[in-house]
N, C-alpha and C positions, 0 to 999 in steps of 0.2 A: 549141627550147631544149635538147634533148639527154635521154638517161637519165636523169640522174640532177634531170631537174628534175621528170619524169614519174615519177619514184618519190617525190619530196615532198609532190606534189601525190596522189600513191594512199596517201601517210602520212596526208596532213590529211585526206582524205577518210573515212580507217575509222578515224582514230584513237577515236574516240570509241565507237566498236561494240565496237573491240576493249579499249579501256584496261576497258570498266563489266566486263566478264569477264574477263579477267585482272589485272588491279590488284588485284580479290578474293583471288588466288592467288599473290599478291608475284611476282610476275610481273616480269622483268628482261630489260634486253639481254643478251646470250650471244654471244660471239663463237667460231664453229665454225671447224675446219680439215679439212678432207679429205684421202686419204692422195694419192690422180690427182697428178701434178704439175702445177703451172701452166702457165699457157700460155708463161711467159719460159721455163720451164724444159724444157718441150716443146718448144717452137721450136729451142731448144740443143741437144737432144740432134738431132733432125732433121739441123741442121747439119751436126753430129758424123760421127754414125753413115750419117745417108743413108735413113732411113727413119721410120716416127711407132711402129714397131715395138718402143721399147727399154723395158726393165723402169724402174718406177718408181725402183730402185738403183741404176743403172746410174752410174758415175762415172770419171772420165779426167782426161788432164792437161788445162791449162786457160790460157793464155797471155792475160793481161789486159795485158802491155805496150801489146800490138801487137791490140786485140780491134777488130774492127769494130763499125759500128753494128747492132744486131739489124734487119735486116730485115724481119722475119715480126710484128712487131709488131700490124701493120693486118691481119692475116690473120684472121678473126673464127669460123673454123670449128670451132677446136677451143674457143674462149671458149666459142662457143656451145653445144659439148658438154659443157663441165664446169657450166652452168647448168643443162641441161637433169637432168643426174645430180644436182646439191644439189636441187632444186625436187623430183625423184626421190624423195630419201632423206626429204624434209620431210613428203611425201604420205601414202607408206607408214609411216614412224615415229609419224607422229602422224594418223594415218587419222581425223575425225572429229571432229577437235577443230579446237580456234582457236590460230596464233600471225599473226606479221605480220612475214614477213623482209623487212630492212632493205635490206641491200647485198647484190650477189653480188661478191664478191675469185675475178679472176681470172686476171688477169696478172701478178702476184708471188706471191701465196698463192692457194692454191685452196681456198677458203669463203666465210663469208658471217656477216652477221651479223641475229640473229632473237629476237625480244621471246616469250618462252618463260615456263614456270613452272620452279621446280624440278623437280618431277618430271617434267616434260618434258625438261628437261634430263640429265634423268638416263637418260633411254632415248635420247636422243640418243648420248648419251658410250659405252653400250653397243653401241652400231652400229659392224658391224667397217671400213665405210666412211671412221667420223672417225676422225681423227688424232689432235685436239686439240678442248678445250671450256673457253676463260675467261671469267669476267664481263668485260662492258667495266668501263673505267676512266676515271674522269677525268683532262685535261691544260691545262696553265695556258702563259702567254705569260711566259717567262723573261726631211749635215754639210757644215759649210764648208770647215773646215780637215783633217780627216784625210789627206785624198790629197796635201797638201805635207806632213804630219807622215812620214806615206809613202813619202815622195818620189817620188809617182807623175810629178808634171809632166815632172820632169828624168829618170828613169826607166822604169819600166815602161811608161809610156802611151810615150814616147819611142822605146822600141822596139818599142813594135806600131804608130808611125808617129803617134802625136798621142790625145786624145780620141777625135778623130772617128771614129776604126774601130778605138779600144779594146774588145774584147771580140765586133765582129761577127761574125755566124754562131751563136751561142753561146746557147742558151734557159737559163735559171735558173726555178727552177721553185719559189714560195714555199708551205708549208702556214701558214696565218696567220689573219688577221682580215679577210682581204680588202684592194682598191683605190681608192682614188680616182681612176675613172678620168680625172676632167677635168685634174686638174695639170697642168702644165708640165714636170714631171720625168718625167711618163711620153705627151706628144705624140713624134709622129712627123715634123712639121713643121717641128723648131727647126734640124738638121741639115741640113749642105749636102751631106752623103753619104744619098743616101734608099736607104736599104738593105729588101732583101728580106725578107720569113719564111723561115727554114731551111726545107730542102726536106724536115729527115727530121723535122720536128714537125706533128701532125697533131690539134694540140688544134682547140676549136673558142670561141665565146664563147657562154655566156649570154643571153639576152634578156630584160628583164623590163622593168616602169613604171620602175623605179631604177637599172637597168643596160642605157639601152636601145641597139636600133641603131646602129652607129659605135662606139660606146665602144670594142672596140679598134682597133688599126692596127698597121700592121707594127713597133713598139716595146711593146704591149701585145700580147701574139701568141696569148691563152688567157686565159680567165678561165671559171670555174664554182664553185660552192658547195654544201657537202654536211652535213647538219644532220638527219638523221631518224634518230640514237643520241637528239638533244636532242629534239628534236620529240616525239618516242613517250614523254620523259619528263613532258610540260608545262611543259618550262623557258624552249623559245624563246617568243623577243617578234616577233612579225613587222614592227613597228612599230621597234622599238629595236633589233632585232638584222638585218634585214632579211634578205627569202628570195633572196638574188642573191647575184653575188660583188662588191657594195658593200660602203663601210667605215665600218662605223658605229661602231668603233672608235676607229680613229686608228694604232694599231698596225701593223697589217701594209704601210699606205701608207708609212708611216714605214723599217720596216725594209728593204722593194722600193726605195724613194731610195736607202738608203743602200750596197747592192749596185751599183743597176745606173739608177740615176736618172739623167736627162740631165746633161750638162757645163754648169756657168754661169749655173744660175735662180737670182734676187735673190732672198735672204733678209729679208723685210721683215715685222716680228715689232712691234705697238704700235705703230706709224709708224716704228719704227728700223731703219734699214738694217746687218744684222751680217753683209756677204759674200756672193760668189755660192756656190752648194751643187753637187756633183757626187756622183753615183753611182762606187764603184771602178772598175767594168766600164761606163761611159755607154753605150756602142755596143750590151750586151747586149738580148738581148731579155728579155721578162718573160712566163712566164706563171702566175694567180695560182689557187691551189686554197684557197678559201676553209672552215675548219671550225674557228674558234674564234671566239668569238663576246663582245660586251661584258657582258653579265646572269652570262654563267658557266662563260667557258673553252672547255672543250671535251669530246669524249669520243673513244676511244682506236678504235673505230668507226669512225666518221666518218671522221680523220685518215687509219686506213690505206685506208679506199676513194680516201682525195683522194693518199693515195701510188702506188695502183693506177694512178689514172687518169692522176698525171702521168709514170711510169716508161712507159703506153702511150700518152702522146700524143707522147714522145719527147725528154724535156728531157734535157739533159746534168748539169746539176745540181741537187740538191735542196737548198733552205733550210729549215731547223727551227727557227724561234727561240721553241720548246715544248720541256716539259720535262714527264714525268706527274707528277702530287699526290702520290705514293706510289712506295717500291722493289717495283717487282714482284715479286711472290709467288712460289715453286715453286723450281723445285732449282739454278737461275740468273738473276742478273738480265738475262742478254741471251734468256731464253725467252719474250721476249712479242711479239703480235700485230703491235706498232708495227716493235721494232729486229728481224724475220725478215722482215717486210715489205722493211726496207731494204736486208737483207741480199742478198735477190734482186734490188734495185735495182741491186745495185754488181756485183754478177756481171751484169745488163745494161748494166755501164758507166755508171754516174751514179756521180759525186763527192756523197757528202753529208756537208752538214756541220750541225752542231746547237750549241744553245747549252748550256754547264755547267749553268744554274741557278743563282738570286740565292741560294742559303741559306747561303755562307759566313761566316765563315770558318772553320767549324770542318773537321778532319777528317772525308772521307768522304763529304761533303756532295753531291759530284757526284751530277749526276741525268741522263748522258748515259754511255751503261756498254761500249759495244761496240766491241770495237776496228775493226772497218769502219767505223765514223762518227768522224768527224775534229769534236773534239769543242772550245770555244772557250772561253776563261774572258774574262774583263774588265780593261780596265786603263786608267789616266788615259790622257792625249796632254798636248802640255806646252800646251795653252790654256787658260787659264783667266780665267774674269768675278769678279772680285774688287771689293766694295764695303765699304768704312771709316766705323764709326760713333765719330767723335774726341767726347769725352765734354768737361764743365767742368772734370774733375780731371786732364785732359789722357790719361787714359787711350784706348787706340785699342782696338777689340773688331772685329775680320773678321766680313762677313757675305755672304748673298749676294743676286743679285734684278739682274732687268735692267732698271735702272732709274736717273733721272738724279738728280743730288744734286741739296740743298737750295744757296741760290744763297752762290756765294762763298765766303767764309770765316767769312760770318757765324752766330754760335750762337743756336738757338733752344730757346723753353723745352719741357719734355715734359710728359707729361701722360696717364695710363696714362686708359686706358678705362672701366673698373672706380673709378676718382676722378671722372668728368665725367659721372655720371648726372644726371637732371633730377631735382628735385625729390622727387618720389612713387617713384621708382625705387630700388630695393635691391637689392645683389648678391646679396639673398639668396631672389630673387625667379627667379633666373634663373642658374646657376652661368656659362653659357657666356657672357654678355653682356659677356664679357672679349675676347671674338672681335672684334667691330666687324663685327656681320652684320646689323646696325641700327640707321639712325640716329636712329629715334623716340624711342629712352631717351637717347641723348647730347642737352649741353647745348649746344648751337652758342656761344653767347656766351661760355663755359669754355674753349672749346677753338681756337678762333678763330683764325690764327695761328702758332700749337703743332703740335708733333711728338706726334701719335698714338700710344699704345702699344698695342699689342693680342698678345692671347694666342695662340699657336700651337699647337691642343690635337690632340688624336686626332680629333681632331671633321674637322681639315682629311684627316686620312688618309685616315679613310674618304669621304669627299665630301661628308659634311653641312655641311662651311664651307668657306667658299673664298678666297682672297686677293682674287682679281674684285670679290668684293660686299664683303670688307672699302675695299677701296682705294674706291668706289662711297660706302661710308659716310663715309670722310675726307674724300671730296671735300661730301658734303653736311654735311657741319659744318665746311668753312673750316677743314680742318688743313693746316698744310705741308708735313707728309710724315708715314709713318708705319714705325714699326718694329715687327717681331715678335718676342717673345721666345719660346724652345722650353719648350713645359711637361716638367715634368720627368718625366714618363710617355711621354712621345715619343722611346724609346729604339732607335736601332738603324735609325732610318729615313733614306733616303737622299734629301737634297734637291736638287733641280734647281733653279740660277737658272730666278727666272719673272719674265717682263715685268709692269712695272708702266710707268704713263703718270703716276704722281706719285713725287717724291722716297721713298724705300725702301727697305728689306731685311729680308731674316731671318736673325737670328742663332741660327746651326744647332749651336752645340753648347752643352745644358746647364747648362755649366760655366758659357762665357761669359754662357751670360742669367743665370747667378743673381748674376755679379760687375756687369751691367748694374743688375738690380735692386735690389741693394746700392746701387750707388751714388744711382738715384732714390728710393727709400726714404730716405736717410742725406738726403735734398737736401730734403725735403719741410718745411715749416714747419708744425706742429699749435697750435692753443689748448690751453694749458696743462690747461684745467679741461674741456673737451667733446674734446679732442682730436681734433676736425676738422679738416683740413687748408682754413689761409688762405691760402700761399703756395707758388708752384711753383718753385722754385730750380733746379731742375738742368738743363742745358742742353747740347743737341748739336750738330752738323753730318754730315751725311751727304754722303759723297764719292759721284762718281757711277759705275755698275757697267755702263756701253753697252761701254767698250771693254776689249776682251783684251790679256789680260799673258799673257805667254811664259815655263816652265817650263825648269829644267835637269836636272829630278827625275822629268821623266817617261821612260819608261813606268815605272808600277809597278802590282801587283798590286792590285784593286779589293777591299774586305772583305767585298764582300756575295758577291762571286766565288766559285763553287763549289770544292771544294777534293778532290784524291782522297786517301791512294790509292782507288783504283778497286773497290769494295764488288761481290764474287762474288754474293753472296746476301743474305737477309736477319738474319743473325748478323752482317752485317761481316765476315766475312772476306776477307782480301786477294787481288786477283785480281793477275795477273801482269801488269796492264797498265796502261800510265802513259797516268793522265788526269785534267787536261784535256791536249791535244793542243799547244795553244799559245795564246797570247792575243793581241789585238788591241783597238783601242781600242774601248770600250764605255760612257765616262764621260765627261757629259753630249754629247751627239752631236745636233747640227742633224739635222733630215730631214722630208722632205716626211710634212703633217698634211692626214687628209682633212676636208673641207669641212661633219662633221657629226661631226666626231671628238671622242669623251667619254671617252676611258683619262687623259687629264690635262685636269681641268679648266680651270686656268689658261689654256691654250692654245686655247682649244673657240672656236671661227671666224677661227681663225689659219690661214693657208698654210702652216705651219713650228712643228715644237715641237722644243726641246730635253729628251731623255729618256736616261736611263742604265739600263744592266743590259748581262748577257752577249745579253741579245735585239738589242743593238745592234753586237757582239761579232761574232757569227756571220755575219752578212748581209756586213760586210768580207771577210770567211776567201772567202764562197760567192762576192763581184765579182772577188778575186784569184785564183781557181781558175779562171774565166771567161778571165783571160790570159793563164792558164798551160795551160787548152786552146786559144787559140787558137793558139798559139805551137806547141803538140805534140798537135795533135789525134790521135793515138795513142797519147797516154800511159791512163795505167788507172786508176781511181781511188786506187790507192795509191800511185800513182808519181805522182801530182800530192799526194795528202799528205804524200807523203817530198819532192819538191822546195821545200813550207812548213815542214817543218819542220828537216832539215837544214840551213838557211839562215837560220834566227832568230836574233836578235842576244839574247844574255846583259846588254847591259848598257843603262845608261840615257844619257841626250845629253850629263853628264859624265862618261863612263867607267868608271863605279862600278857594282856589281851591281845589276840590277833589284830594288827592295823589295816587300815584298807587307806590306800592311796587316791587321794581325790582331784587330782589336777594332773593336766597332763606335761603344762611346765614342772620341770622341778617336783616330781613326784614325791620323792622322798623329804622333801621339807612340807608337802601339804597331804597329814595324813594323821588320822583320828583314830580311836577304835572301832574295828566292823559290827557296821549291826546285822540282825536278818536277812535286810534287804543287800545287805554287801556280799556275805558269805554263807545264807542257809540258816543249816546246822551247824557248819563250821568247815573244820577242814580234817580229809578222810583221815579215821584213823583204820586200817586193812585190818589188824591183827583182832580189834575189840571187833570189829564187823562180823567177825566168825562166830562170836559169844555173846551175843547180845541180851541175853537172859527173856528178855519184853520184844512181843511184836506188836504193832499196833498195824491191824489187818484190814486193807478196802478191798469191797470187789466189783466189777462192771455193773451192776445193777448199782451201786450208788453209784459212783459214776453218772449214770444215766438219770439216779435221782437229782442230781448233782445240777446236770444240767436241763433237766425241767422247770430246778426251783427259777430260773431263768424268765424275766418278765416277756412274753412271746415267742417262746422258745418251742412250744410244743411240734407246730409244724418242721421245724427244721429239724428236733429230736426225732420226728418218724421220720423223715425224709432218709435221716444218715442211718440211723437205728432198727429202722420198723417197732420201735417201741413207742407206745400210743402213752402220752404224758399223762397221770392224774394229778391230785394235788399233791402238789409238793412245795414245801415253803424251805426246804435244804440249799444252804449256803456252804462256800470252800468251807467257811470254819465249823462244821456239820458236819464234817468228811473224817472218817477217823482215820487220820494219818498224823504225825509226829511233831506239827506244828500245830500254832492256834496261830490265825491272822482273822482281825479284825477292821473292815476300814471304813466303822463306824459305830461306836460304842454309843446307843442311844438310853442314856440311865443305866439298863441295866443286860445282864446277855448270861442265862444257863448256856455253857456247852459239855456234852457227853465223850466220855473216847474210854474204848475197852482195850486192853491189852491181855496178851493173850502169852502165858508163858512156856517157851521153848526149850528153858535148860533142868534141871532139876527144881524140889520144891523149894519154895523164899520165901524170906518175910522181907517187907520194900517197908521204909517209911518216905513220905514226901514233905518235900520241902519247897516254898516257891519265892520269887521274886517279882512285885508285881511291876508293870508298866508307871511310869509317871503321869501322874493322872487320873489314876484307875486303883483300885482295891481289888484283890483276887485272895479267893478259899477254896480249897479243893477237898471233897469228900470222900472216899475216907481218907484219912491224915495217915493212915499206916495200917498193912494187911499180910497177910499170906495168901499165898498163889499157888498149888499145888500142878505139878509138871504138865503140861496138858491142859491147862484148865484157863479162865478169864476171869477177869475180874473190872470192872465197870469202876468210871471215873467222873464224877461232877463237879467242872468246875464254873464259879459266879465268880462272874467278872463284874464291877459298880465304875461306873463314872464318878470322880473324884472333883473333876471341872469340867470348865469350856475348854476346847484345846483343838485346835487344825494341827498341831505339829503329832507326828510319829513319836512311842515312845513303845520302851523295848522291855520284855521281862523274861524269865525262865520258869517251867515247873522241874524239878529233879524227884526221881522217882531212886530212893537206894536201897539194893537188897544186901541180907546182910554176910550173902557169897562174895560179894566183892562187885554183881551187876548193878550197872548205874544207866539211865536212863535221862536222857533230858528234852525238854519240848519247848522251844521258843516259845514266846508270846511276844506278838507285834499287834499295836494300837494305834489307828491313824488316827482320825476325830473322837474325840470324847467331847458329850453333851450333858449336863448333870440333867436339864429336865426340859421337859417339852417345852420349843420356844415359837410352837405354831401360836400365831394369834387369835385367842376367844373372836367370834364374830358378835359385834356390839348387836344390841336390839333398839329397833326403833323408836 
C-alpha cells in the first residue's frame, strides 16, 4: 500500500497511548520546517552546479521557459537523509518524552509534521536546525455543456487533433476528497486510442477493501490518501470518511470529471437524460491525492504531504479546489506551509491552479493569495434549467428543480403543509412540520390532488431536511406536485436545480415566496367566527424545468465568487497582485458523483450531480493548461498562466462587458461591470489560449525576489527557501507577469515587463487605457518581435489626483497576425505629491 498507508496504520495504532498523555498537555499538530534544503531544491542545485556540495543559499539564474522535467526526483538518497536528520533533531530535542510525527515533507519542504505540547514546541522553535514552526490549520472544499460554451469541439480539442488525444501524456494531479474509481468518466476502456502512463510519473495506487486491486488503469494513474493531522485529532470516521483514496464525498470525483473526465458519458440524473458530459482534457490522466474528507474538511498537514507526494510522483499539474478557514497569520499571507509547499512545486515545473473561495462578494474576500498560483473565480455559462410557477392571478414567479411540470395547462389547487395536518396535529407541536419530512401528520384526503406547499428552511442547508424525503412525503399523500418556498432566514445561499421525479420547484428568492405567499394567503376562504380555513382557492401550474434555455448574458461574475484586491496580511492591506487570476465557469456544472457520495444530498446515488462554487471553476483552468502543455510541453508554469490569461475575452455572448453580481439578495438586479478584482483577466477563452502569440515569463528566483522585497521577510525567506535575502526593493507589480496592480500610486511609478514571443515573427502596436486618476505611456508604442526573441516594455504610470477608491485600465498589445494581447491595470490609492509634513524649525 505504500508509506503513507503504513504511517496511518502506526497512527491508529498508538493513537490512543499517545492522545491519554498529551491531550492532558493541549497537545497539537505543529507543523516544522528545517533550514537543509529539500530534495527538489537539492536536486537543482546538483543540476546547476555539478555537485551536492552548494550552500543552502546558493542562488542563480533560473530559466523556467525552456525547464526540463526534474530527473532526480525518484532518487531517494538524499530524502532519505533529511529523514534520518528531522527523526535526529526529534530524538535529541525531546529525549524522553512522548510526541507522534505525522509526515516527513521532503521533496518540496524539508520538515514534518508532529503532535507536540506547547512547550515542546517551544524547544523545537529554539533548535538552530528549524527554520520554521506553525500550528496546523484547517481547509475546506471551495458537465455537459461547458466544453461547447468553450468552444472546445470546434477548437482546442480540434487542434490537438479531436477528444481522443486531448490532453495525452499530461498527469493532473488532484488534492481533494478523493475518487470514484468505478465511473465511466474515469475507465480506460471507453477510448479507441489506449494510451500509456507517462513515463516521467511514478505515482503508485493504494490498496485497501474500498479501493481494491484494478481500481486504477492507465486513465486513473495514482491514487493515495493522507488523514493522520485528522486522525491524531479524533475527527476521522473510518466508516464515513474512509481510510483510502475513495470518495465518500462526492466532491473530488466531481471536480477530476470535470478537468479531465472521459469524452461522451450519458448524463442520466432521476431517469432524465440531460446530455453526454466531458472532462476539458478527456485524454488527461488523473492522479488522485486524497486529504479532505466529508465529517470535516481538512487540515493544512495532510494537504501539503499530499503536495509532497504529488510534485514527487511527477504530475505536471496540480488542482486545488481548497481554500484554508482562515488568512494565515504572521508577516504575509503567502508565508504558510500550503502556498511555499507550491511554491517549490512551480520551480519543479507544475502549473497550479486553485480555487478563489465561495465568500464573495465582498472586497478582499479572496482566499488563494500567491501570485505563483493561478488562481480562479466563478461565473455563469449561458445554460440554464429554468421552471415557471403561473399562479390564478396570472402572475408568473421563476423557480428552479429539475423536474417535470404539472400536466398541460391545467390549474391546480395549493395547499401549504402547515394547513393539511391531521386532526390531533399542531403546528405548534413541531415548528418544522412545514418541511414535508413526514407524512404521518399530513391529511392524505386534504391534500389529494393538490400542489403541496412546503417550507425551505435552514434545516435543508444543513442536511437535516431534504427535498428526497419531502418529494417521498407528497408522493405518499396523493399531491400533484409540490413547491418550496424560501424561508426568509435563508439568506445568501446558493441553489442548485435538484432532480425531482414529481412535478416541482423552489422558489429561490425571498422576495418571490413571500409575493407567492401573498397571494395563497389572499386565496384562502376562513369561517367567519372560528376562522378556519374551509376552502382552497388559489391555484397554479408548474411548467416543466428537464430542458435548457440558452443565455446571452453570460459569462458573468458569480456573487458568492471571491473577490480581491489581493490582502498582504492580516490588516488587509493591499498586496500589488491582482487576484483572482481569471474566471471560468463554476455555476451549476454537471460532473461525475461518486457512488456513495453525500456533499449534496439531493444527488446521493446519482452518477451525476449538478453543483456550483469556484471548486468547479478551477478544475476547467487545471483540463485547459493540460492543452496548453500538451501543445508546449516546454512552456513554464507562468508562461502557460500568461498564455490564459492574456487571451481572456472582456465581454459576454452579446458584446457588452462581463457583469459581476454583487449582492447576495436578488443577485441579478444588483450587478455592475467586472472589474480585475471581480474576474482577473477575464473569463477563459481555451481555443486563443493555445496561440497566444506573447508570453510574459517569471521564474522562482523572482519569485523569491519577490518576496524578499518584503519588509522583514528575510528570515522567514531562508527559513522556507534556503535562499539568503539581498536587497531587494521588488514589488507584485515588479513581477513580469500579465497584470500591472498597484495599491499605491505615490506621484509617480516606472514598471518593466518583457514579453517573449512564441508564434512566428510580428509586428504588435500598443494601445492603452489608463486608470481614473492616473495618466499611463508605454514605450515603445509599436515593434517587431521576431519568433524566439523578447522585446522589453516600460511603462509610467503618474498620479492625476488624491484618490482611496480603485480605478481600472488596460494595456492591449496587437499584432498584425491577428495575436492580441491584453494586461489589466488596477490603481487603489493615488497621491499627486508628497503630503508628509515639512518639520518646522525652531
Amino acid at each position: 500500500m505504500g508509506g503513507v498507508v503504513a504511517v496511518h496504520l502506526l497512527v491508529l495504532s498508538l493513537l490512543g497511548l499517545y492522545l491519554r498523555c498529551l491531550c492532558q498537555e493541549d497537545a497539537a499538530v505543529y507543523i516544522v520546517t528545517m533550514k537543509q534544503p529539500p530534495a527538489a531544491h537539492h536536486y537543482e542545485q546538483v543540476k546547476r552546479f555539478g555537485s551536492s556540495g552548494v550552500s543552502a543559499g546558493a542562488s542563480g539564474a533560473f530559466n523556467t521557459l525552456n525547464k526540463p522535467r526534474n530527473a532526480s526526483r525518484t532518487n531517494t538518497s538524499y530524502s532519505s537523509y533529511l529523514i534520518r536528520l528531522q527523526n535526529l533533531l526529534l530524538r535529541r530535542t525531546l529525549r524522553g518524552e512522548k510526541y507522534l510525527k505525522l509526515y516527513s515533507y521532503h521533496y518540496l519542504i524539508n520538515g514534518f509534521a508532529v503532535l507536540i505540547t506547547p512547550q515542546q514546541a517551544d524547544k523545537l522553535s529554539r533548535r538552530h536546525e528549524v527554520a520554521n514552526l506553525m500550528l496546523d490549520f484547517s481547509v475546506r472544499t471551495a458537465t455537459t455543456h461547458t466544453p461547447e460554451f468553450l468552444g472546445l469541439p470546434q477548437g482546442a480539442w480540434a487542434q490537438e487533433g479531436g477528444p481522443e488525444v486531448a490532453g495525452e501524456g499530461i498527469v493532473i494531479g488532484f488534492i481533494d476528497t478523493g475518487i470514484d474509481p468505478t465511473h465511466p468518466s474515469f475507465s480506460d476502456t471507453l477510448s479507441i486510442n489506449h494510451y500509456p502512463v507517462p513515463a516521467h510519473f511514478s505515482g503508485i495506487c493504494e490498496v485497501t477493501r474500498d479501493f481494491p486491486s484494478g481500481s486504477c488503469n492507465r486513465k486513473l494513474v495514482g491514487a493515495r490518501h493522507f488523514a493522520a493531522s485528522a486522525i491524531i485529532r479524533g475527527m476521522f470516521n473510518a466508516t464515513q470518511d474512509y481510510a483510502s483514496p475513495f470518495d465518500g464525498d462526492g466532491h473530488g470525483t466531481h471536480t477530476t470529471s470535470i478537468a479531465a473526465g472521459n469524452h461522451g458519458i450519458p448524463v442520466i440524473v432521476s431517469g432524465h437524460h440531460f446530455g453526454n458530459a466531458s472532462g476539458m482534457a478527456p485524454h488527461a490522466h488523473i492522479a488522485v491525492y486524497k486529504a479532505l474528507y466529508k465529517s470535516f474538511g481538512g487540515f493544512a498537514a495532510d494537504v501539503v504531504a499530499a503536495i509532497d507526494q504529488a510534485a514527487q510522483d511527477g504530475v505536471d499539474i496540480i488542482s486545488l479546489s481548497i481554500t484554508p478557514n482562515r488568512r494565515p497569520w504572521g508577516l504575509a499571507t503567502f508565508f504558510n506551509p500550503i502556498d511555499m509547499s507550491l511554491l517549490s512545486a512551480v520551480k519543479s515545473g507544475i502549473f497550479v491552479v486553485q480555487a478563489a473561495g465561495n465568500t464573495g462578494p465582498s472586497p478582499k474576500s479572496v482566499s488563494s493569495f500567491s501570485p505563483w498560483i493561478f488562481t480562479v473565480g466563478a461565473s455563469a455559462h449561458d445554460r440554464v434549467y429554468n421552471n415557471w410557477l403561473l399562479l390564478g392571478n396570472n402572475l408568473t414567479i421563476s423557480g428552479v428543480g429539475l423536474a417535470p411540470g404539472t400536466d398541460g395547462d391545467s390549474m391546480f389547487p395549493l395547499i401549504a403543509a402547515i394547513h393539511a395536518m391531521k386532526n390531533n396535529t399542531t403546528v405548534a407541536n413541531d415548528m418544522y412540520l412545514g418541511e414535508c419530512q413526514d407524512s404521518s401528520y399530513l391529511d392524505e384526503d386534504l391534500i389529494d390532488g393538490k400542489i403541496l406547499i412546503c417550507s425551505y428552511s435552514i434545516r435543508f442547508v444543513l442536511g437535516l431536511s431534504s427535498i428526497k424525503q419531502a418529494l417521498e412525503t407528497a408522493k405518499n399523500v396523493s399531491a400533484v406536485g409540490v413547491i418550496f418556498y424560501m424561508d426568509p432566514f435563508v439568506t445568501g445561499f446558493h441553489l442548485n436545480p435538484i432532480p425531482m421525479d414529481l412535478p416541482g420547484l423552489i422558489i429561490p428568492s425571498t422576495d418571490d415566496s413571500k409575493v407567492f405567499f401573498d397571494y395563497y394567503n389572499s386565496s384562502l376562504v376562513r369561517d367567519e367566527m372560528s376562522k378556519s380555513i374551509i376552502k382552497y382557492c388559489g391555484v397554479a401550474n408548474i411548467s416543466g424545468g428537464l430542458k435548457a434555455n440558452y443565455s446571452n448574458t453570460a459569462p458573468k461574475v458569480m456573487y458568492y465568487s471571491a473577490r480581491g484586491p489581493d490582502p498582504e496580511d492580516n490588516s488587509l492591506a493591499d498586496a500589488d497582485i491582482m487576484k483572482p487570476n481569471l474566471i471560468a465557469p463554476g455555476n451549476f456544472i454537471w460532473g461525475a458523483w461518486s457512488s456513495v457520495g453525500t456533499d449534496s444530498a439531493e444527488f446521493e446515488g446519482e452518477s451525476f450531480a449538478m453543483i456550483s462554487g469556484t471548486s468547479m471553476s478551477a478544475p476547467h483552468i487545471a483540463g485547459l493548461a493540460a492543452l496548453i502543455k500538451q501543445k508546449f510541453p516546454s512552456f513554464s508554469p507562468s508562461a502557460i498562466a500568461s498564455a490564459l490569461s492574456t487571451t481572456a475575452t472582456l465581454y459576454d455572448k452579446q458584446g457588452g462587458p462581463i457583469m459581476a453580481q454583487r449582492a447576495y439578495r436578488n443577485p441579478d438586479s444588483n450587478q455592475s461591470p467586472a472589474t480585475p478584482f471581480d474576474m482577473g483577466s477575464g473569463f477563459v477563452n481555451a481555443t486563443a489560449a493555445l496561440d497566444p502569440g506573447l508570453i510574459f515569463d517569471t521564474g522562482y528566483d523572482d519569485f523569491v525576489s519577490f518576496l524578499c522585497g518584503i519588509d522583514g521577510s528575510g528570515p522567514i525567506v531562508l527559513n522556507y527557501t534556503g535562499h539568503t535575502c539581498e536587497v531587494s526593493n521588488m514589488t507584485g507589480s515588479d513581477l513580469n507577469i500579465p497584470s500591472i496592480t498597484i495599491s499605491l500610486l505615490n506621484q509617480s511609478r516606472v514598471i518593466m515587463r518583457t514579453v517573449t514571443n512564441v508564434a512566428n515573427d510580428e509586428y504588435y502596436h500598443v494601445s492603452w487605457s489608463a486608470p481614473y486618476g492616473a495618466s499611463v505611456a508605454v514605450v515603445p508604442a509599436q515593434f517587431f518581435v521576431a519568433s524566439g526573441q523578447q522585446q522589453n516594455l516600460t511603462i509610467v504610470l503618474n498620479s492625476t489626483m488624491n484618490s482611496s477608491f480603485a480605478s481600472f485600465g488596460r494595456i492591449g498589445l496587437y499584432g498584425n497576425l491577428g495575436h492580441q494581447s491584453i494586461i489589466p491595470l488596477s490603481v487603489v490609492s493615488k497621491i499627486t505629491h508628497n503630503t508628509t509634513p515639512r518639520r518646522r524649525k525652531c
